[in-house]
C-alpha angles and dihedrals in degrees: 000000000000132000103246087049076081093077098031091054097052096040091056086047100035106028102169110024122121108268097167139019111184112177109315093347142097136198124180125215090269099050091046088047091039083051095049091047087061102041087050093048092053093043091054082041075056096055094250099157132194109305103008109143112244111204116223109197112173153100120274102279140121097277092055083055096055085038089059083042100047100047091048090055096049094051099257135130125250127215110182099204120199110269092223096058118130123231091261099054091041094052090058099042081046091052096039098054088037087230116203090195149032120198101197139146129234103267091061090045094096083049093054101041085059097048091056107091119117088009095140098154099048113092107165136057118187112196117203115196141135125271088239088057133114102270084194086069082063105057091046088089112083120241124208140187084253101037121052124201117207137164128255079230105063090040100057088047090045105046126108120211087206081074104073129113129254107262120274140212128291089227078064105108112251103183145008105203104188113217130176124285134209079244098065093243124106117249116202109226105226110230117196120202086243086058109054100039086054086054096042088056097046102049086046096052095058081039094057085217110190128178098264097060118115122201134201107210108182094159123100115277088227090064102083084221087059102041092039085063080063105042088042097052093043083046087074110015107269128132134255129216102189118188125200091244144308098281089120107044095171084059090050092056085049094053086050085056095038102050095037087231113197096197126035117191110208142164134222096258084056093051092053095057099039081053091058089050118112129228085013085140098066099065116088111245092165084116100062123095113190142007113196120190118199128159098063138357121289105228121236101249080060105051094055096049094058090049084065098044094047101035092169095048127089119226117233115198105190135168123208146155133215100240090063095014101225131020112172148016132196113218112235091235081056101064100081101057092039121017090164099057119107081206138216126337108272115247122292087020129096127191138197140192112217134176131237082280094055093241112132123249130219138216117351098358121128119225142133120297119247122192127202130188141074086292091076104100128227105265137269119310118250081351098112095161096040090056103043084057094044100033101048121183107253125212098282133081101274105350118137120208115199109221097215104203089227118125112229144173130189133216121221092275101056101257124145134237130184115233113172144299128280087217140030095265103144119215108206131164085348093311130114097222112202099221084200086071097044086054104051087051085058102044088055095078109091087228101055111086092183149347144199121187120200136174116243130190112284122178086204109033093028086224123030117206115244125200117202110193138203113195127210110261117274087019128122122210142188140213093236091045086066101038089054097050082042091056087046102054106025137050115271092255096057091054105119111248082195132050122177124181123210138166090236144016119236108248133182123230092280092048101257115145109256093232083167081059099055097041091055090051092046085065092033089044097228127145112269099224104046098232100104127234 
């Protein structure tokens, strides 16, 4: 099976039932499935061939679910990229996967002009836009005789379904999700079709996910844990109300009421501000099923407080990467006796905790978790040496174990427990955020001499982002200085909540920055550098 027979399967066997509800509108299965058709005829029209990444760069909206579709259909290979990227940080994700086209809408159009430079692979431009809209917005992307802009518009009316390929194989890529690296530069996890079906009907079987189910994502279709609530629902038939994000979070709790939703996906970093909501109580959740947490751990208080506020639902508390998509589950019945458990593998999917030496270790050890089944995707892409150390060859003939870089134990029951990560990789608001990217932002400025970046405690973003800095001799600096450059150069989500300022960084003998160092002072309260105020 491939991913986009999702779609296909439930549109022949639920035609017109709602598939997806985005603000005041409504599409059924076969609309979706009728839109899609289209978008992959013209795509194949375009020259887009078997395997061609297809960049997908939107809000969360109806069009970025027929792109996923689309390219899908016509062979090609989607990248949902995060809608708040800036040009830099596109350009490269756009020349690294070699993209042939970008899917976008007209008020990222100034972002993406910008981001074009040195784009020699990429032919074809889709604009998607409103007919109210400034047509000048439009135009403002360059055409050339190599590269063709058209609209979303003219695609979707012109497309023949008679066009399509002939179905491929599910060892056939689906998707590159990019996700942040130790080095600072995005990889881009290589999903086969094979994968992620393996891991949809996983997830839905210790979901119990029936047709009837209806989920609230709010969260970014370029976060796995986002675009999986789609490929999941339409997996078996249920319906999605995606929302554009969680800025309003009293409209998200009216959507839960409205639409009656049976399954809510959040984040730590959501738990924390519905918890802060007033008169939360009074609104009727009896309808809602499941709540399911990923990202980082809930903590208990938490969990315990959602318990309360949605007394029907089950709590899933899961853990997952996005090189295998999801590891582990903990059952419901489970979250009493241990509410910091991450839980048990998910079906189809075994784990193990191993130590420098690769030997596993039993009951209670930490070590670095190992997993092992056909979720584990297929490596990064044009990252030969990164994948060779992440994606290690098991004991059986072919078979490939992810070596995860999270730090486990287990108890003597086989649950499973984070511990901490092998390297700095910090994990705020549901995103792995590279410090060394941070850094490098940072270090751009002329009066910035260093920088270190860490992750602290945070009760809403499970981890804040915390800038130390180092100014140019004889410079003064000032908070607002960095956080504007910050805004200007990074995602939302990698702006630094916290900036420090010190003479001197703490290094060890061979000159490394002691980010252990700075991290166990931010909780003393001394100062990092050990040179005093």
């Amino acid at each position: 099976m491939r991913v986009n027979h999702f779609l296909e399967r439930s549109s022949e066997r639920l035609p017109r039932k709602v598939a997806l509800v985005c603000g005041e509108q409504r599409w059924t299965y076969e609309e979706i499935n009728n839109a899609a058709d289209g978008l992959a005829a013209s795509l194949v029209e375009m020259n887009v061939k078997r395997q061609d990444r297809v960049a997908i760069f939107l809000d969360n909206s109806f069009e970025s679910v027929v792109s996923i579709f689309g390219a899908m259909k016509a062979g090609a290979v989607f990248m949902v990229l995060n809608p708040t990227l800036k040009a830099g940080k596109l350009n490269l994700i756009l020349r690294d996967s070699g993209a042939r086209a970008v899917i976008t809408q007209t008020n990222k159009a100034r972002i993406l002009k910008e981001a074009l430079p040195e784009l020699p692979e990429l032919e074809h431009i889709i604009l998607c836009y409103e007919e109210h809209e400034d047509q000048r917005r439009f135009m403002a992307i360059p055409q050339t005789q190599s590269r063709a802009v058209v609209s979303w518009s003219s695609l979707l009316e012109h497309g023949s379904p008679t066009v399509l390929p002939a179905a491929d194989t599910d060892s056939d890529l689906a998707a590159l999700i990019y996700t942040s690296g130790s080095t600072g530069e995005p990889k881009g996890v290589m999903s086969a079709h094979h994968n992620v079906v393996a891991a949809v009907e996983s997830i839905t079987t210790y979901l119990e996910n029936v047709e009837e189910d209806i989920v609230l994502d709010v969260l970014p279709l370029s976060f796995d844990y986002g675009l999986y609530q789609v490929l999941m629902a339409f997996y078996f038939g249920g319906t999605v109300i995606l929302e554009k994000s969680f800025a309003y979070p009293f409209r998200t709790v009216e959507r839960l009421v409205e639409e009656r939703v049976t399954g809510f996906p959040i984040v730590p970093s959501m738990a924390a501000i519905l918890l802060r909501m007033e008169n939360l109580n009074r609104s009727d959740f009896s309808f809602l099923r499941y709540v399911t947490n990923t990202a980082a751990a809930l903590p208990v208080e938490h969990i315990r407080k959602l318990r309360t506020l949605f007394p029907h639902a089950k709590i899933y508390s899961m853990f997952g990467l996005t090189e295998c998509k999801r590891v582990s589950y903990l059952p419901p019945d489970q979250l009493d006796r241990r509410p910091e458990s991450v839980g048990i593998p998910m079906p189809n999917t075994e784990v193990f905790i191993v130590d420098g030496e690769g030997q596993e270790l039993g009951p209670g050890k930490v070590g670095e978790l190992v997993i092992r089944g056909p979720n584990v995707m297929q490596g990064y892409w044009n990252a030969p040496e990164d994948t060779a150390r992440t994606f290690r060859p098991g004991k059986k003939p072919g078979e490939i174990l992810l070596y995860s870089g999270d730090l486990f134990r287990k108890d003597e029951e086989g649950f499973l427990y984070f511990v901490g990560r092998k390297d700095d990789l910090i994990k705020t608001m549901g995103e792995r955020v590279s410090p060394k990217e941070i850094e490098n932002v940072l270090c751009k400025m002329p009066e910035v001499s260093e920088a270190a970046v860490i992750g602290v405690p945070d009760e809403v973003a499970g981890q804040a982002i915390k800038a130390f800095i180092i100014p140019m001799k004889s410079v003064r600096l000032a908070e607002k200085e960095i956080l504007k450059h910050c805004r200007n150069h990074l995602e939302p989500f990698m702006v630094p909540k916290y900036v420090e300022f010190l003479p001197a960084l703490p290094k060890s003998a061979h000159g490394k920055i002691d980010k252990s160092k700075l991290s166990r002072n931010c909780v003393t309260g001394i100062d990092p550098s050990g040179e005093g105020g």
